[in-house]
C-alpha positions as CSV (number, residue, x, y, z in Angstrom):
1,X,-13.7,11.2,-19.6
2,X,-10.5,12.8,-21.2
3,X,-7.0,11.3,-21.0
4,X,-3.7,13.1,-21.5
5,X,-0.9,12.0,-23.5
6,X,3.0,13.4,-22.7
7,X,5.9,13.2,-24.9
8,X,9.1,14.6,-23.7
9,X,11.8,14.6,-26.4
10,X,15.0,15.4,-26.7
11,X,14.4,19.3,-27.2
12,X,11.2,19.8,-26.1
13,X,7.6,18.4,-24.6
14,X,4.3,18.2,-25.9
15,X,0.9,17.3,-24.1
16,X,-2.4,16.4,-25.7
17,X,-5.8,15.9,-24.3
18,X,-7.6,13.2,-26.3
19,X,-11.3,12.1,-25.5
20,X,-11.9,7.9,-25.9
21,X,-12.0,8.3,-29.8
22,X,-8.8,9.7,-30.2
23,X,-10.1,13.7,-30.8
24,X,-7.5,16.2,-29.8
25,X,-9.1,18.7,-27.4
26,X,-6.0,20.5,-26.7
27,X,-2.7,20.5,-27.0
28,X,0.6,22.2,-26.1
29,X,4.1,22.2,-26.7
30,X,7.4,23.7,-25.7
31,X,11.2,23.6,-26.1
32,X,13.8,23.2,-23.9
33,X,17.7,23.9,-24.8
34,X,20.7,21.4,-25.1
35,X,23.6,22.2,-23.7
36,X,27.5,21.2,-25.4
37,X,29.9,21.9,-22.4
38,X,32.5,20.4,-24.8
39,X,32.7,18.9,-28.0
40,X,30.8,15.7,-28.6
41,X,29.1,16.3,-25.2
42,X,25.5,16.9,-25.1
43,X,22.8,17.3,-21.8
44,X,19.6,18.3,-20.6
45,X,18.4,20.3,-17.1
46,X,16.2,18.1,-15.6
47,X,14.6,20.8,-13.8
48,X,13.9,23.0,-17.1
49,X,12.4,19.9,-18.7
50,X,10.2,19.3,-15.8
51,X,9.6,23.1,-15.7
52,X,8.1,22.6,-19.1
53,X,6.4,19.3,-18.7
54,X,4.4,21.6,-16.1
55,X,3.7,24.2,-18.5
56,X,2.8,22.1,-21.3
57,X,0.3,20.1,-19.5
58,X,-1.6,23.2,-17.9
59,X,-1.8,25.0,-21.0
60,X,-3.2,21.8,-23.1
61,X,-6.0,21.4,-19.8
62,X,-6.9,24.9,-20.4
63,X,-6.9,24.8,-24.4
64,X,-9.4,22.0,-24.3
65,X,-12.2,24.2,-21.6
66,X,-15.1,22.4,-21.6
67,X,-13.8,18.6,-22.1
68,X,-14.6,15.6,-19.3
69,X,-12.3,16.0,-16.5
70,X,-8.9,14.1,-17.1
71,X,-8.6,10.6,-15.4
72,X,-4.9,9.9,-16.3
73,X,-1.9,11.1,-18.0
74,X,0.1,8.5,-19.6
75,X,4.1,9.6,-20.7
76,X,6.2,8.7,-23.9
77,X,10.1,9.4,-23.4
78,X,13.0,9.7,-25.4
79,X,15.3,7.1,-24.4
80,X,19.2,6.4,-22.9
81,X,19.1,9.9,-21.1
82,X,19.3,9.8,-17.6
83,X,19.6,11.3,-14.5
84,X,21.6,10.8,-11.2
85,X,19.6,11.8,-8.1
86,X,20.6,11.6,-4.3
87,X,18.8,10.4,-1.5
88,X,15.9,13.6,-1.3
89,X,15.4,13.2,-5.4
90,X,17.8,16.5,-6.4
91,X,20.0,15.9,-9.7
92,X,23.2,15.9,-8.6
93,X,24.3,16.5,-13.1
94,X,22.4,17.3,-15.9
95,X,21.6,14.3,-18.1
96,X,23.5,13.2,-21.3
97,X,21.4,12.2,-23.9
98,X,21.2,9.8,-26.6
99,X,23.6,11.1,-28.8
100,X,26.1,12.0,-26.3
101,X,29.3,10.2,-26.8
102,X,31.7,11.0,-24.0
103,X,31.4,7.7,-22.7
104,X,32.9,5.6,-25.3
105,X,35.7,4.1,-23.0
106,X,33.7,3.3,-20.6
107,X,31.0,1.1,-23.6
108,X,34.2,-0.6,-24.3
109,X,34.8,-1.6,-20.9
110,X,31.3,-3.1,-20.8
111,X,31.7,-5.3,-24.0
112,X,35.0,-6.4,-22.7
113,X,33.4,-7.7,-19.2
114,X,30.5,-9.0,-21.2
115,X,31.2,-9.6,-24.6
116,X,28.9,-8.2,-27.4
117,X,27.4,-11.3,-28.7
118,X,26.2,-12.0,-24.7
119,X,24.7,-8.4,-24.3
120,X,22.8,-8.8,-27.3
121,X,21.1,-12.1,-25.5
122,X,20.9,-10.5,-22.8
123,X,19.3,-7.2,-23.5
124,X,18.5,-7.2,-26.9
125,X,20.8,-4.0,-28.2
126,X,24.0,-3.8,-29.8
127,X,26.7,-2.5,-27.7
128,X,26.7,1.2,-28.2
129,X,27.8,4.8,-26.1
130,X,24.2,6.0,-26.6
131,X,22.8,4.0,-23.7
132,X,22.4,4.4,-20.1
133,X,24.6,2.1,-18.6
134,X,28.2,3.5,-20.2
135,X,26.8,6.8,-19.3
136,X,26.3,6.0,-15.4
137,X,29.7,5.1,-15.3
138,X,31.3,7.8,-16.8
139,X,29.1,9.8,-14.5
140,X,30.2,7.6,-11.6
141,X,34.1,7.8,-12.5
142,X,34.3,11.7,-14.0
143,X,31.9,13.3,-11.5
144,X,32.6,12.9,-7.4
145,X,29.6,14.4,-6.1
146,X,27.7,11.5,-8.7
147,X,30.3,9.0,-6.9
148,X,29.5,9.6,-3.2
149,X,25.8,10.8,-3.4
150,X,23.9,9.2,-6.1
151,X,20.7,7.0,-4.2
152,X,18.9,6.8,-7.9
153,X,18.7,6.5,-11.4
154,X,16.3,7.7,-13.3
155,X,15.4,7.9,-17.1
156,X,13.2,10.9,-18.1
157,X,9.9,8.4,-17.9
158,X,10.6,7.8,-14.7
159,X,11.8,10.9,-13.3
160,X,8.7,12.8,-14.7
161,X,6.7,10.0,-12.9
162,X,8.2,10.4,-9.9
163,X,8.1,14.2,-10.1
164,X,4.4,14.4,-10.6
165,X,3.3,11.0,-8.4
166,X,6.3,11.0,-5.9
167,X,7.0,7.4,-6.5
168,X,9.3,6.2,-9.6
169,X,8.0,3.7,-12.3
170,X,9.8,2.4,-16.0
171,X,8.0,0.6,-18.2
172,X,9.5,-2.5,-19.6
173,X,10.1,-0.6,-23.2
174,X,12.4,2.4,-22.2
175,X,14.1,0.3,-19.3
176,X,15.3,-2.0,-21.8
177,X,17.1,1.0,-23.4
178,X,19.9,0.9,-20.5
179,X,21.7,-1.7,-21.3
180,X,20.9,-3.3,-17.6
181,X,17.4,-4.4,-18.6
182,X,16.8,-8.6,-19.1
183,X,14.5,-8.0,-21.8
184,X,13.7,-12.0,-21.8
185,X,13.1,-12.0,-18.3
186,X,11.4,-8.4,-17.9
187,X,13.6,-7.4,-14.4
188,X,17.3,-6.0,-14.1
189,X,20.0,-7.8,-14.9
190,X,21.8,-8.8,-12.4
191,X,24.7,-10.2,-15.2
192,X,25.2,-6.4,-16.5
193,X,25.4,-4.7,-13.8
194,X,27.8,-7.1,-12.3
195,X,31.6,-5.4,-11.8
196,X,29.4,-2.2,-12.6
197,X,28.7,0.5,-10.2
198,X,25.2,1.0,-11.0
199,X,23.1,-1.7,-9.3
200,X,19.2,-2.6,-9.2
201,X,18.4,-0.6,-6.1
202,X,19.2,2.6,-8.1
203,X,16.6,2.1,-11.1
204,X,13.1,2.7,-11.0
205,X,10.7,-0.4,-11.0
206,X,9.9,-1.8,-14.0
207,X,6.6,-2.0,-15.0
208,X,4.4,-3.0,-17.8
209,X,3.4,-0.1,-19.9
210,X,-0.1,1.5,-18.7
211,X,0.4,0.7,-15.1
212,X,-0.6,2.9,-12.7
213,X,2.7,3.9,-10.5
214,X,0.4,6.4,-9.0
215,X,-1.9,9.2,-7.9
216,X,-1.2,13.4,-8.7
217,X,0.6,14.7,-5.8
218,X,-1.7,17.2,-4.5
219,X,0.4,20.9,-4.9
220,X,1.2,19.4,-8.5
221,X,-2.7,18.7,-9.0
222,X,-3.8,22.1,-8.1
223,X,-0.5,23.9,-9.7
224,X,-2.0,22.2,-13.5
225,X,-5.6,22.6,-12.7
226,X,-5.6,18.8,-13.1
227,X,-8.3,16.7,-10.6
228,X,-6.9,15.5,-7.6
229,X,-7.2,12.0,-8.5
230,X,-5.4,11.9,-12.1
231,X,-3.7,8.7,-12.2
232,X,-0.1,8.3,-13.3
233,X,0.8,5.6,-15.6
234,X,4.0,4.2,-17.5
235,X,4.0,4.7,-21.3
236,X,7.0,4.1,-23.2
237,X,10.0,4.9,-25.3
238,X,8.8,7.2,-27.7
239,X,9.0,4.7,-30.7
240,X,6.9,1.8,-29.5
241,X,4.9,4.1,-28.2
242,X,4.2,5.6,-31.2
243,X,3.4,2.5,-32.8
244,X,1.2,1.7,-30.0
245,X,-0.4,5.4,-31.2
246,X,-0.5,4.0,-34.8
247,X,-2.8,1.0,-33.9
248,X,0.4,-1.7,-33.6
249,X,-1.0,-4.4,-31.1
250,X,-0.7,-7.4,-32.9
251,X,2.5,-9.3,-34.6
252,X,3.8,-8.4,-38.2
253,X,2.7,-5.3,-38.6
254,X,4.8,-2.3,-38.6
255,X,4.5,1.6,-38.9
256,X,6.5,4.1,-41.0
257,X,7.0,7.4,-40.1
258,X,8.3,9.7,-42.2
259,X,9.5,13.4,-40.9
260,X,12.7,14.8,-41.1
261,X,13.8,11.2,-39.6
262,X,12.7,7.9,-41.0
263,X,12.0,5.2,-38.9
264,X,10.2,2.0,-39.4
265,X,8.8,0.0,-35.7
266,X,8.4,-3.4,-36.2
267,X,6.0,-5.7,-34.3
268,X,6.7,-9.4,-33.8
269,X,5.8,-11.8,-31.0
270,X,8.8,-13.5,-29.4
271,X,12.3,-12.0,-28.9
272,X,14.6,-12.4,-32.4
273,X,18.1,-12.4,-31.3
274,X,19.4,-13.8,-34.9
275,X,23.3,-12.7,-35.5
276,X,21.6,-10.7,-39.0
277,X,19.8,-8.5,-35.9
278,X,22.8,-8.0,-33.9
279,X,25.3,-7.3,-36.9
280,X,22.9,-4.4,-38.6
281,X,22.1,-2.8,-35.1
282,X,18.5,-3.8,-35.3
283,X,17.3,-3.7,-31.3
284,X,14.8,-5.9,-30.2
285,X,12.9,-5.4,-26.5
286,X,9.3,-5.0,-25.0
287,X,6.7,-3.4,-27.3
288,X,4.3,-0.8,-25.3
289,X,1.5,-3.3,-26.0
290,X,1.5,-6.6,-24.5
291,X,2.9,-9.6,-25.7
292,X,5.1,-7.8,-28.5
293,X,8.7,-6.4,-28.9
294,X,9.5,-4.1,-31.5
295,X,12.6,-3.4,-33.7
296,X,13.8,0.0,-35.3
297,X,15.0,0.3,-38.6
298,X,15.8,3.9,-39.1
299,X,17.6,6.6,-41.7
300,X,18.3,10.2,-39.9
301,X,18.1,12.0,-43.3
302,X,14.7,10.7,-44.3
303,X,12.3,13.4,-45.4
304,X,14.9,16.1,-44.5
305,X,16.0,14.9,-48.2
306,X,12.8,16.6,-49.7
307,X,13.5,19.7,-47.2
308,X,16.9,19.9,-48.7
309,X,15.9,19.7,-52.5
310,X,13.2,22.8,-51.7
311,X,16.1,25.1,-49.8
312,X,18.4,24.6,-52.4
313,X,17.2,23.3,-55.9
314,X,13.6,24.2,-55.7
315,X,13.2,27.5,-55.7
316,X,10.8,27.9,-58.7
317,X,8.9,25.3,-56.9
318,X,8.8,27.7,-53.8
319,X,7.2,30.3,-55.8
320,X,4.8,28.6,-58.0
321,X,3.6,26.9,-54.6
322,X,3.2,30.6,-52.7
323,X,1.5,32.3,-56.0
324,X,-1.0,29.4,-56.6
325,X,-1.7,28.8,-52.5
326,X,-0.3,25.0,-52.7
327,X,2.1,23.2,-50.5
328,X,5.4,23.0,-51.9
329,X,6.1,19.3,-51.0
330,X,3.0,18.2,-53.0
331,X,3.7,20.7,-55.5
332,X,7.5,18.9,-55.9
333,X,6.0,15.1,-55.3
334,X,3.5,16.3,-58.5
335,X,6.5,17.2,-60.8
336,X,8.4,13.8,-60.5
337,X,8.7,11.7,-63.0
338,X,7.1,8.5,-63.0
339,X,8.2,5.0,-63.1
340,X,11.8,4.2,-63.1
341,X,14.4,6.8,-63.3
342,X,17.8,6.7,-64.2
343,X,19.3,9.1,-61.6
344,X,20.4,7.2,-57.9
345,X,20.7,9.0,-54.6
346,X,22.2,7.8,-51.8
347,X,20.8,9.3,-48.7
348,X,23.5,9.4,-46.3
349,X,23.1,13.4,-46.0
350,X,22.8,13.0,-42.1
351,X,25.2,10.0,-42.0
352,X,23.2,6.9,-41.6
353,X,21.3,5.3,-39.2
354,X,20.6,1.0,-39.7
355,X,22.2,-0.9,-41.2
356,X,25.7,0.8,-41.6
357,X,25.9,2.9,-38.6
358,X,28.5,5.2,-40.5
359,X,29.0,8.7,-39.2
360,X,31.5,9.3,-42.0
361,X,29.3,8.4,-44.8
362,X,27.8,11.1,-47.4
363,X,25.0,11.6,-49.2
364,X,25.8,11.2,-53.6
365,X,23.6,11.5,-56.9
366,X,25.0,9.0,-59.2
367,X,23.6,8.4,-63.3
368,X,23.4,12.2,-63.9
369,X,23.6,12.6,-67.5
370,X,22.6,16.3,-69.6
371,X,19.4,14.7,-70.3
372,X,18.1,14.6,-66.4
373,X,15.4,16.8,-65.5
374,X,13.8,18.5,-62.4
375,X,11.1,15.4,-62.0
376,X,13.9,12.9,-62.8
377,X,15.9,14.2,-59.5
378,X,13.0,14.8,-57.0
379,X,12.2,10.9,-58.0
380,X,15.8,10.7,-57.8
381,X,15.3,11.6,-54.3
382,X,12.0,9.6,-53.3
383,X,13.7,6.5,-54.2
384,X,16.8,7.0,-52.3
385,X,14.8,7.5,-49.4
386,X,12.9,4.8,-49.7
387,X,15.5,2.0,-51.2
388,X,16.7,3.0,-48.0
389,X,13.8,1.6,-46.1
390,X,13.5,-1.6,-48.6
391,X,17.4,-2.3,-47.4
392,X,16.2,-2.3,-44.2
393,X,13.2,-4.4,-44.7
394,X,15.1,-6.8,-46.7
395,X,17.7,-7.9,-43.8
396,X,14.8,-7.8,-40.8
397,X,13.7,-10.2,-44.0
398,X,16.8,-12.3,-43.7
399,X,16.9,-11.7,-39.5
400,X,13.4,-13.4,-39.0
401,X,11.3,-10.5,-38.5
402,X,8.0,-10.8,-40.5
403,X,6.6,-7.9,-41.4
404,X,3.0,-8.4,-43.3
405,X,1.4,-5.3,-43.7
406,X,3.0,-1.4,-42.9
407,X,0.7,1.8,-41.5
408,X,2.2,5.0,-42.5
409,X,1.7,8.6,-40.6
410,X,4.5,11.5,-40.3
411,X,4.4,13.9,-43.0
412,X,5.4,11.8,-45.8
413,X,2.1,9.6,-45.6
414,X,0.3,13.0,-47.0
415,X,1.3,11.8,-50.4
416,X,-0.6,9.4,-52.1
417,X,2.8,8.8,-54.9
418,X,4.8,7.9,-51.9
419,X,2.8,5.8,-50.6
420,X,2.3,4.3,-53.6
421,X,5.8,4.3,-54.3
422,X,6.7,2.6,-51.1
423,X,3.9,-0.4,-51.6
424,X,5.7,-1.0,-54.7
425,X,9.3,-1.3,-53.4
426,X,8.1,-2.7,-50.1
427,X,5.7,-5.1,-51.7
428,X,3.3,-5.0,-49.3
429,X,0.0,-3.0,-48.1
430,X,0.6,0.3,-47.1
431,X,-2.8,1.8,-44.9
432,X,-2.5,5.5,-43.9
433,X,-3.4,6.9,-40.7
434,X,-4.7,10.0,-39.8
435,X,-2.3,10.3,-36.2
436,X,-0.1,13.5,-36.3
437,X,0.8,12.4,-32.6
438,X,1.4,8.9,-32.5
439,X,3.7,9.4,-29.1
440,X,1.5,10.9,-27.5
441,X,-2.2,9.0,-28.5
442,X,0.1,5.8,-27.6
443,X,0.4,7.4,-24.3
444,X,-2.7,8.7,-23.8
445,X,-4.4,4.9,-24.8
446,X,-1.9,3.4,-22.1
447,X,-3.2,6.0,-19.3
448,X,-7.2,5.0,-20.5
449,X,-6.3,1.0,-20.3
450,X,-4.9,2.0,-16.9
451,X,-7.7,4.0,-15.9
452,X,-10.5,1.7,-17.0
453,X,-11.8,3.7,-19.7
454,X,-11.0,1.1,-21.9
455,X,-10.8,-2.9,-21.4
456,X,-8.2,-3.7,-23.1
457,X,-5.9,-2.2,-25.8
458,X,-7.5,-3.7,-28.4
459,X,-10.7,-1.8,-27.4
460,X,-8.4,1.3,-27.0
461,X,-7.1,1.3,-30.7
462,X,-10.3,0.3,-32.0
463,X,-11.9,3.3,-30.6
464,X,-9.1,5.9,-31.0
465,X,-7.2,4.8,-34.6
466,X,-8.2,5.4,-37.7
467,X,-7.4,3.6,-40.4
468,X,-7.3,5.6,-44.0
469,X,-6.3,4.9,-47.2
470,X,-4.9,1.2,-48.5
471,X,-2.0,1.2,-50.9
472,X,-1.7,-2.4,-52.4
473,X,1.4,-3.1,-54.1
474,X,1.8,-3.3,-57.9
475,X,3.6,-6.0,-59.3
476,X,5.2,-5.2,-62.8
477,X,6.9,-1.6,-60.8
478,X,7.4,-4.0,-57.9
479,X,9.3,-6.2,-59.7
480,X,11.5,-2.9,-62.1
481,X,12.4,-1.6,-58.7
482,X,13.8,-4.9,-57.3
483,X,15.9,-4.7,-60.8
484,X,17.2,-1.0,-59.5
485,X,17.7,-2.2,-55.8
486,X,20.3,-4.5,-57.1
487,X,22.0,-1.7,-58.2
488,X,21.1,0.7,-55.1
489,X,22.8,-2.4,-52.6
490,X,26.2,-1.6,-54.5
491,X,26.1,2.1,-54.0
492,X,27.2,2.9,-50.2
493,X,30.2,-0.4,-50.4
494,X,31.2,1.5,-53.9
495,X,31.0,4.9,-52.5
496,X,32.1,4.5,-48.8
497,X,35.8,4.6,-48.9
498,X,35.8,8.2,-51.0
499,X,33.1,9.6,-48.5
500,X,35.4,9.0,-45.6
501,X,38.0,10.3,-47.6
502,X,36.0,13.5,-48.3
């Protein structure tokens, strides 16, 4: 028996076929364009994306030839983007995603009817523009053919669902991502939408994730080479269900990925609706496994940091990496300087994700001095990174969110000095993972609990996660970088009013 696992991003898709222990037999991915009709607008086609949700789930069936026939194909999402449909399921206008912000008025409409402190309760997100709600009413106010024709709303989840199945499912973890989602009660909210023109009737039906919301339509079966009885089944938002993908089914553990983004999902039991949560833009809703939400704590410049050092300041780096056949990003890691340095970055070279939420803020070295070296500014840059993550940690700290042990994958948890580095800021275990897909293996383990091939997810992760290398913190370093945190806390309040300046 094989499972497939679909992730469809923001710019692009990609399918794997996995076997019950996790093995990749084949894999696929393609990219699909944004669109900017004006400034600060951004939107996807829903019928490209689906075009190459098609194409990337044939061509993974055919690059794994010879694997056990798939039994289900589970789907990770991006969230907030969605997509207005009329009463035979055509888009009526091409989805604004996430970071689409044309619907400001309209968010401040919402938290005027509402009141922040009450959505927070209610759904468990900070009133923003990114989510679905203010963006179905700019849709239903801006656009008349959305006005008088839309029967539906779908997120991408959903629509792929209902595309491949022909009837419409959200799990419980991306519907929460609306804004319209009760994520104490797991069902609409009739309070949001209230005064709203969206309504229940238009949303897909929530569902926990690795439910079956159906069988493989049969031109869509024979169009992927897929068996005519491949089960559908609700996944996820892409984060939880990556943590689902990096073994996270039990309270207090969280994973860290590090790519060009950093992000840290959090795992806890009951809902934690503290005002600390609410006034750093930490989320909380339904985790992908059961009986768990998740929070994110995340930094957009993350390992792009690294990336950036390389482009422009590591040039002999570059070339001593090509001429001796090593990877530059180990090759940089291997030249910084250990211990405590006296250099500080601040990485805000992407603006900032939690806990500031400052699209005017800057990246900065600070403590330069003649005497600073190469080493002593790509630690420079590991630290920043990471103090970034330990401010993070420190206020889910203060919010109630427990967080015991951490599980590492991305890019970054290929180096054995970060990982060590972040045990020792973090104080606590770090455990690497070998998951280069953790989107799509959460996915994938939702459609083989749905399926059968597994009992539970417990017995999924046990058989398809791997745990790797332990980390343990070491308490003298532990304790010199709490000494430098104290300083690295001062460093955005000291520095933000001459960065919006800039």
């Amino acid at each position: 028996m094989s499972l497939i696992g679909l992730d469809v991003g923001t710019t692009g898709c990609k399918a794997i076929v996995v076997n019950l222990e996790g093995k990749v037999l084949g894999e696929a991915y393609r990219e699909y364009p944004l669109t900017h009709p004006q400034p600060g607008w951004a939107e996807l086609d829903p019928d490209e994306v689906f075009e190459k949700v098609g194409t990337v789930l044939k061509e993974a069936v055919e690059n794994a030839e010879g694997a056990d026939p798939v039994q289900g194909i589970g789907i990770s999402s991006q969230g907030e983007a969605g997509i207005p449909l009329d009463a035979d399921g055509e888009f009526l206008y091409k989805s604004p995603v996430s970071f689409d912000t044309r619907a400001v008025p309209q968010t401040e409409r919402i938290g005027e009817r509402h009141g922040r402190e009450r959505i927070f309760e209610i759904t468990g997100h900070a009133l923003n523009s990114m989510y679905t709600l203010p963006k179905i009413e700019w849709l239903v106010e801006n656009v008349p053919e959305v006005k008088e024709r839309m029967k539906r709303f779908y997120c991408f989840e959903d629509y792929i669902i209902y595309r491949l199945c022909g009837k419409a499912a959200i799990d419980y973890s991306l519907a929460a991502r609306t804004l319209a989602f009760d994520i104490n009660n797991k069902t609409w909210s009739e309070e949001m939408l209230a005064d709203s023109p969206a309504d229940p009737s238009i949303f897909a039906e929530p569902m926990p994730s690795g439910s079956v919301a159906g069988t493989i339509l049969a031109d869509v079966a024979s169009s992927l080479g897929l068996p005519a009885d491949t089960k559908i089944v609700t996944g996820g938002h892409d984060q939880p269900c990556g943590a689902l993908g990096a073994g996270i089914i039990k309270p207090h553990v969280a994973v860290d990925g590090t790519g060009t983004v950093e992000c840290i999902t959090a795992a806890f039991p009951e809902p934690v609706l503290t005002p600390t949560m609410r006034d750093n833009g930490f989320s909380c809703y339904p985790a992908v496994a059961p009986d768990l939400y998740v929070t994110l704590a995340y930094n957009f410049t993350g390992g792009s940091l690294l990336r950036w050092f390389r482009d422009n300041l590591g040039k002999a780096e570059m070339v001593q990496a090509q001429s001796e056949g090593r990877d530059v990003y180990d090759l940089m890691i291997s030249k910084a300087s250990p211990g405590v340095v006296q250099p500080m970055v601040l990485p805000h070279f992407t603006a900032t994700g939690t806990p500031h939420h400052d699209p005017d803020s800057k990246g900065a070295f600070v403590g330069l001095t003649l005497d600073t070296t190469t080493g002593d500014i790509i630690k420079a840059v590991l630290d920043g990174v990471t103090f970034e993550m330990k401010l993070n940690l420190s206020l889910l700290d203060e919010a109630g969110v427990q967080i015991d042990v951490i599980r590492a994958i991305g890019g970054g948890s290929r180096s054995p000095v970060w990982l060590q580095l972040k045990a020792d800021m973090f104080k606590r275990p770090v455990v690497k993972l070998d998951v280069e897909e953790a989107p799509c293996l959460g996915a994938a383990l939702c459609a083989g609990v749905a399926t059968g091939a597994y009992g539970s997810f417990q017995e999924a992760v046990d058989a398809a996660v791997h745990e790797g290398d332990r980390y343990e913190p070491n308490a003298e370093r532990a304790a010199e970088y709490d000494e430098r945190f104290a300083i690295y806390k001062d460093v955005y309040p000291a520095l933000a009013d001459l960065n919006h300046r800039l």
